[in-house]
N, C-alpha and C positions, 0 to 999 in steps of 0.2 A: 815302711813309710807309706802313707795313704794318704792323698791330696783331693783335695776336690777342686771343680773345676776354677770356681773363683777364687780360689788359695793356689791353683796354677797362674791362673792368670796375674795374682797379685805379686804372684815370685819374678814374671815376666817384668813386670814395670820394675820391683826393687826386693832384692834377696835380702837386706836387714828385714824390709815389712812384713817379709814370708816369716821369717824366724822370729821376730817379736810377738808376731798373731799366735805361733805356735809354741812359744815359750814365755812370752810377759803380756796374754791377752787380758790383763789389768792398765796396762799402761795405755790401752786404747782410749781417744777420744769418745765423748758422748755426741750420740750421730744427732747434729742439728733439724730444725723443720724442712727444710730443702730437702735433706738428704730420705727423710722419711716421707715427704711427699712424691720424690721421683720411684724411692720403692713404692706404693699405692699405685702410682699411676704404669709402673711395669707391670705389676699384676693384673690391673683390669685390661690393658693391651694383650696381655699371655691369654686372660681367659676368654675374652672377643675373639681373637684368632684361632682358638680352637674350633669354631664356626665353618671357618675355613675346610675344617676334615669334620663333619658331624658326627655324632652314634660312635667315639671312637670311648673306649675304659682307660678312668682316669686311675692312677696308683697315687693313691692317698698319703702325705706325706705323715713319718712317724718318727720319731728323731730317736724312740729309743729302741727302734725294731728296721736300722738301713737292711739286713739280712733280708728282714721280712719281705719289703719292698723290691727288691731282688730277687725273691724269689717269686713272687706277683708276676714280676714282670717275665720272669722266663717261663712261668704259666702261661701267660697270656700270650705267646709267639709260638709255644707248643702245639695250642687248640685251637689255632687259625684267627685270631683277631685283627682286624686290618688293619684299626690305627688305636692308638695308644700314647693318653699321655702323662707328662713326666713320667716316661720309660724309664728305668733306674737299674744300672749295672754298676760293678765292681769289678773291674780288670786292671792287673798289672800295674798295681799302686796307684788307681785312679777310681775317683767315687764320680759319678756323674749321670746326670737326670738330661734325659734330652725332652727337649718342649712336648716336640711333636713327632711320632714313629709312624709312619704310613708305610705299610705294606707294598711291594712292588713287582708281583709276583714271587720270586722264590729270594728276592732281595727287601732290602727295606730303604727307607728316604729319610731325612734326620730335617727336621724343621726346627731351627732357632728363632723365636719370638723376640725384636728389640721393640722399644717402644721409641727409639730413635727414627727420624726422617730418610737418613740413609745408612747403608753397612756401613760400620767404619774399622779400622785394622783391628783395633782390640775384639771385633766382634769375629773375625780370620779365626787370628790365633785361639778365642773361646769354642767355636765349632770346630778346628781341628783337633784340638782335644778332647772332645765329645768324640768324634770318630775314630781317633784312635782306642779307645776306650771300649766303643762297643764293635768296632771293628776284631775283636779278640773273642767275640759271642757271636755274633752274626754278622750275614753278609748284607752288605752297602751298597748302596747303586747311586745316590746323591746325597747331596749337603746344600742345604738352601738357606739365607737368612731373611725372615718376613720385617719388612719396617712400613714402618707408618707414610702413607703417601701423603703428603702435608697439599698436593693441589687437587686432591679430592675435596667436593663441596658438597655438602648434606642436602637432599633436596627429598623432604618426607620422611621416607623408611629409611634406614642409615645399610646401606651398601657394602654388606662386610666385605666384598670381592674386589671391588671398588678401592676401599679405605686402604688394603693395605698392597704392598708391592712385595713380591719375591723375588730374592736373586738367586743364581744360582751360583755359588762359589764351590765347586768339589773343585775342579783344574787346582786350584788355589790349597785347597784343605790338603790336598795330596801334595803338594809341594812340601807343604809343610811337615809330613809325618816322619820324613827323614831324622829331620833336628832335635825332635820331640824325646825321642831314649836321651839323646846326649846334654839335654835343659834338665830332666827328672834326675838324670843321677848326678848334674852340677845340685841343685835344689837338695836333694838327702844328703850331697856331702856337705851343704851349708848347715842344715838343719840337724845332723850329728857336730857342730864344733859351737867352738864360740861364738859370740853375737858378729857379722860380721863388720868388716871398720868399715863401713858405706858412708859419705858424707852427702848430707842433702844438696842438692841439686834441682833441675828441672822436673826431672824423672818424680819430684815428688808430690807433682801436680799433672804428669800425663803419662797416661790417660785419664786418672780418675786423684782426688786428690786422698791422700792419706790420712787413714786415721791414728796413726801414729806420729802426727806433725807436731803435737805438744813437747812427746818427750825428744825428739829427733833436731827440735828447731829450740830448746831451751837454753843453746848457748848467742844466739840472735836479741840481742839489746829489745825490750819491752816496746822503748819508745825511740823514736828517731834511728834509727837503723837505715842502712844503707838500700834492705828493701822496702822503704818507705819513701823511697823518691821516684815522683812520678813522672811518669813520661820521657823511661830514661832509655828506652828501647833495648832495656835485656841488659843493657851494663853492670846494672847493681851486680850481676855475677861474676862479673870480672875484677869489679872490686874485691868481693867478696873472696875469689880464688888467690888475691894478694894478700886477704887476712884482714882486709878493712871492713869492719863490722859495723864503724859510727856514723853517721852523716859530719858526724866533728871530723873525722879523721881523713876525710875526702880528699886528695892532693889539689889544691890551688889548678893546677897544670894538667888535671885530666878532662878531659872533654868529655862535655854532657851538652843537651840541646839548650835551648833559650829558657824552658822553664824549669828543668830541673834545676840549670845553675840558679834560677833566679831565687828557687826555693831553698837550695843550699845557703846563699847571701844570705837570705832574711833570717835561716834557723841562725845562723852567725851573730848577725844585729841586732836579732829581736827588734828589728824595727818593723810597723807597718805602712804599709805603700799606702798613699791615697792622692788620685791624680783628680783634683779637684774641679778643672776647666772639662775633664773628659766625662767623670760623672754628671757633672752639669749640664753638659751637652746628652749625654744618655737620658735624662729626665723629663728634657724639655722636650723628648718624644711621646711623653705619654699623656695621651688626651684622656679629660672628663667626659662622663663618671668611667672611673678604673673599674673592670672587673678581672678581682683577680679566681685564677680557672685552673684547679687540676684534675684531671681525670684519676679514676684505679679501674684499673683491667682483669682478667681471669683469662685461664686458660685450658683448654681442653684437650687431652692426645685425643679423646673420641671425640667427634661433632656433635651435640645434643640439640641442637637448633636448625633449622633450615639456612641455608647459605652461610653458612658456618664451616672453616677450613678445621683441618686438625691444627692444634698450637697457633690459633688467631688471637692475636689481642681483643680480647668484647670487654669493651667500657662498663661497667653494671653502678659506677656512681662516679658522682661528681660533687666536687664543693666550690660556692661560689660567694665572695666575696666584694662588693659593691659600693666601691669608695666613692662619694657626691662631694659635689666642688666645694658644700658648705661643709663637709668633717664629714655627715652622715653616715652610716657606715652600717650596712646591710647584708644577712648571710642567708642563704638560699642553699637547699642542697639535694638529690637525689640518690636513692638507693635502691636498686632492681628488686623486685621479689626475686627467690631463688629459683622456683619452680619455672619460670620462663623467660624466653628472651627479652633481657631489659634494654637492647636497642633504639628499639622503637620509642617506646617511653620515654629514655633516656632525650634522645633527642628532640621529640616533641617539648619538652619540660625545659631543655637547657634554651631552645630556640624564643622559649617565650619568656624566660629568665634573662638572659644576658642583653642587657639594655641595647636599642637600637644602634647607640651612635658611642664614641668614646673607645676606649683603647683597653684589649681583653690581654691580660700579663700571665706568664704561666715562666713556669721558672724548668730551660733548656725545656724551649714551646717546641721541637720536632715532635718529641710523641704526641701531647696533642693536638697538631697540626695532623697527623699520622692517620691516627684514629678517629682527627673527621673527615680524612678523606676516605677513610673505611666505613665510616656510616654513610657516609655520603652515595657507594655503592648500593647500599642494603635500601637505603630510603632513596629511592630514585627520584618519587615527587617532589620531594624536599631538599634536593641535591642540592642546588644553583643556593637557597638560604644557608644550608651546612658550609658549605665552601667557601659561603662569603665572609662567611665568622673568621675565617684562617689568614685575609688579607688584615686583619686587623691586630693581629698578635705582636706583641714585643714581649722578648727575653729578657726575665730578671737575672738571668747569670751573666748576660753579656756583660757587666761589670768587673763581677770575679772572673771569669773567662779570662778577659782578655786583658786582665792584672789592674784595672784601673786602682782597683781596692786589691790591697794583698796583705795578711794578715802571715805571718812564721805557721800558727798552727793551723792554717790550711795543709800544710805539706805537699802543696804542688796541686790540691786537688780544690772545685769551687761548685760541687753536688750541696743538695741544700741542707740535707743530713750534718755535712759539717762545717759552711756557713753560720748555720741559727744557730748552734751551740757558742762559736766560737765569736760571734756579736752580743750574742744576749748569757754567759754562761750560768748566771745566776736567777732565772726568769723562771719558774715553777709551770707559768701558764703555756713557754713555750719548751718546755722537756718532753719528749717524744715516751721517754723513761717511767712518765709520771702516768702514761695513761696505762687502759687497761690489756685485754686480752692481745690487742694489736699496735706495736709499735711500730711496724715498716711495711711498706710495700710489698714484699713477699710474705707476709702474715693477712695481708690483707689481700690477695692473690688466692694462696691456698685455702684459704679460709670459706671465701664465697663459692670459688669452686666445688669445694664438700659439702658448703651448707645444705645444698637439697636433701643428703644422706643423713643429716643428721634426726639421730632416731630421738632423742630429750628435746623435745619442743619448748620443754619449761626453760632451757637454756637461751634459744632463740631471741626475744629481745633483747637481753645484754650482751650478745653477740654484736646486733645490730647497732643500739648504742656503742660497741666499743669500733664498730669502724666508723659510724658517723663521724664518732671524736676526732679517729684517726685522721678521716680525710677531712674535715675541719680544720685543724691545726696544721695543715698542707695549708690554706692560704690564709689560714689568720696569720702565719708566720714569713709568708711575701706580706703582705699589708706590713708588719713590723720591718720586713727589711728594708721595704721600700724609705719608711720613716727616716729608719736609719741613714740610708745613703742620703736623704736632703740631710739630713744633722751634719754630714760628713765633708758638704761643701761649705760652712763654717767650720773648720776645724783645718788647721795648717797642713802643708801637702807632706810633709813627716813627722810623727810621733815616734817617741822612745818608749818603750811598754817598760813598766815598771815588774819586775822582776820581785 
């Protein structure tokens, strides 16, 4: 048996997912945008920190020659080279590339590259497996894991010494070498039997979540499932270890907090809540002309801007939407170029956009509340105008929030994502679905973030068109809910949904 270090570690979290990858690696999920932008973004972290050790020989990855690479590398330790990376050995049923090999006189030092803010445990047990491994070839003196210093600030030249932080965990990695023979030979004698009977659990989201959660979770009810209630602080497992799978099946008699029961009730009734005096009163705070306001943000593990943290939220557009007392109805929107920080811009454009007086709605307004007080930093002359914008905000959720309106297919939750759908379900103009390259928040995240990279320029404008749309349809669709909730203070304080 021969494991690599992240088939070690995936044995670590759950011995089914170890022996599925290595026996039904068809059954695996197809890896989402998240899951391929955090690889990207560990990559360019791995290769900025190589900076850290300069002039060091890389071993070029070959998937059909690991010997080869192996053999590279015990070249390169032979004829005196100091540092060295993705070092790659083969010892005692373990394949493993370490980041970074640095020389230490007649020892060596093992550098782990995370593109995380701090170590965290899964990253222990990753570099002591690493150690053990090359510990069976050469001699070690240290284990260190490099992470990203999130309270470094860019100022100019980007400060690789600066950006990122080292720990030093060997005390740690040698505690652990002991355990390590007695996990490897649990792990082969899993991997020699049958599949083993593991039933999902927590363990199937930590440390990392599974990509075997399709076939692993296919006996879990589609829709209304017991893990579909929210805010139930970890119970649904406990149901779930009694064999109660439905939200139907839930016992009268067990305790859940105020909203999950509330949400259990409604899936029962299919009734909808509508507190008709309390939406009325939420309404009658919102002063002429409405503008309605959401930000999208990007994010960066490296800083590319001056006062720029690593993993800062930067605004790079906004859409805005400018309800007048007479119907009129006004849309207004910004979008950074990519090549530069659209900070500045941004807020210069929204301060002379968002009419002086009247009442600015943003649906669960902390984040932009949030992010003008983070420009508000950046543009200091303009602070005292950014700030003032923030005293004027009211929250379109506070309705769904705080249950005034409650719909059964909410299922305990009141994000706008499943709000607009489940107000308007049959509305073309508000289906997220309908538009193009970007439907969500994290597509329009990732997206602007790479756009500098992108080499097809002829691509470029419908790029751009398709997040305009995106963040358009973010508050044409407060302006429709808004509508909505007046409709809903003529309309009786219970309705029966027809089925």
């Amino acid at each position: 048996m021969t494991l690599s270090k992240s088939q070690y570690i995936r044995g670590l979290q759950c011995h089914k997912s170890l022996w599925l990858y290595k026996n039904k690696p068809g059954l695996r999920d197809t890896p989402d945008s998240q899951t391929e932008s955090s690889f990207n973004t560990g990559y360019d972290v791995g290769e900025l920190a190589k900076e850290l050790f300069p002039n060091g020989v890389e071993i070029e990855f070959d998937s059909k020659n690991f010997n080869g690479m192996v053999k590279k590398t015990k070249e390169l330790i032979s004829n005196g080279t100091e540092v060295i990376y993705e070092a790659t050995f083969s010892e005692d049923g373990i394949f493993a590339m370490a980041d970074i090999l640095v020389r230490n006189s007649n020892t060596w030092d093992i550098y782990e590259v995370k593109a995380s803010t701090h170590t965290k445990e899964y990253h222990k047990n990753d570099t002591a497996i690493q150690w053990y491994a090359l510990s069976k070839a050469i001699n070690l003196n240290r284990a260190y894991v490099v992470h990203i210093n999130n309270q470094y600030i860019r100022n100019s030249k980007l400060n690789v010494q600066e950006l990122f932080t080292i720990d030093d965990i060997t005390d740690i990695v040698l505690e652990k070498q002991d355990e390590i023979p007695l996990q490897l030979a649990e792990m082969e004698e899993i991997l020699n039997g049958e599949i083993p009977n593991i039933d999902i659990g927590k363990h199937c989201s930590d440390p990392h979540g599974c990509d075997f959660s399709s076939h692993c979770w296919k006996h879990i009810p589609k829709k209304n499932s017991v893990f579909d209630i929210s805010y139930a602080m970890g119970k649904q497992w406990k149901l779930y270890y009694q064999g109660i799978l439905s939200i139907d099946d839930v016992p009268d008699d067990f305790h859940l907090g105020k909203n999950a029961t509330l949400q259990i009730k409604h899936h029962r009734s299919q009734e909808i809540k509508i507190d008709k005096p309390k939406i009325k009163e939420f309404l009658e705070t919102i002063k002429y002309p409405i503008n309605f306001f959401d930000f999208e943000t990007f994010q960066n593990a490296i800083p590319r801007f001056d006062n720029q943290r690593p993993y800062a939220q930067m605004p790079f557009q906004y859409s805005l939407h400018i309800l007048h007392e007479d119907g009129r109805l006004e849309h207004k929107e910004f979008l950074g170029d990519e090549n530069s920080d659209p900070r500045r811009p941004l807020s210069d454009q929204m301060l002379k956009e968002i009419t002086p007086t009247g009442s600015i709605i943003a649906f669960n307004q902390s984040f932009e509340i949030t992010q003008i007080k983070n420009l508000a930093l950046v543009c200091s002359d303009i602070s005292d105008k950014l700030l003032a914008l923030n005293e004027r905000f009211i929250d379109l959720a506070h309705p769904f929030q705080h249950k005034h309106y409650y719909h059964p297919k909410f299922n305990g939750k009141y994000s706008i994502k499943v709000v607009l759908p489940t107000l308007f379900p049959d509305d073309d103009e508000l289906d997220y679905k309908k538009l193009g390259s970007i439907q969500n928040g994290g597509d329009a995240m990732d997206t602007f973030a790479n756009l500098y990279l992108l080499k097809d320029k002829s691509q470029l404008a419908e790029i751009k068109k398709d997040l305009l749309a995106y963040c358009r349809l973010d508050t044409l669709a407060m302006v429709r809910i808004w509508e909505k909730l007046y409709q809903f203070t003529e309309e009786e304080i219970w309705i029966k949904l027809k089925l």
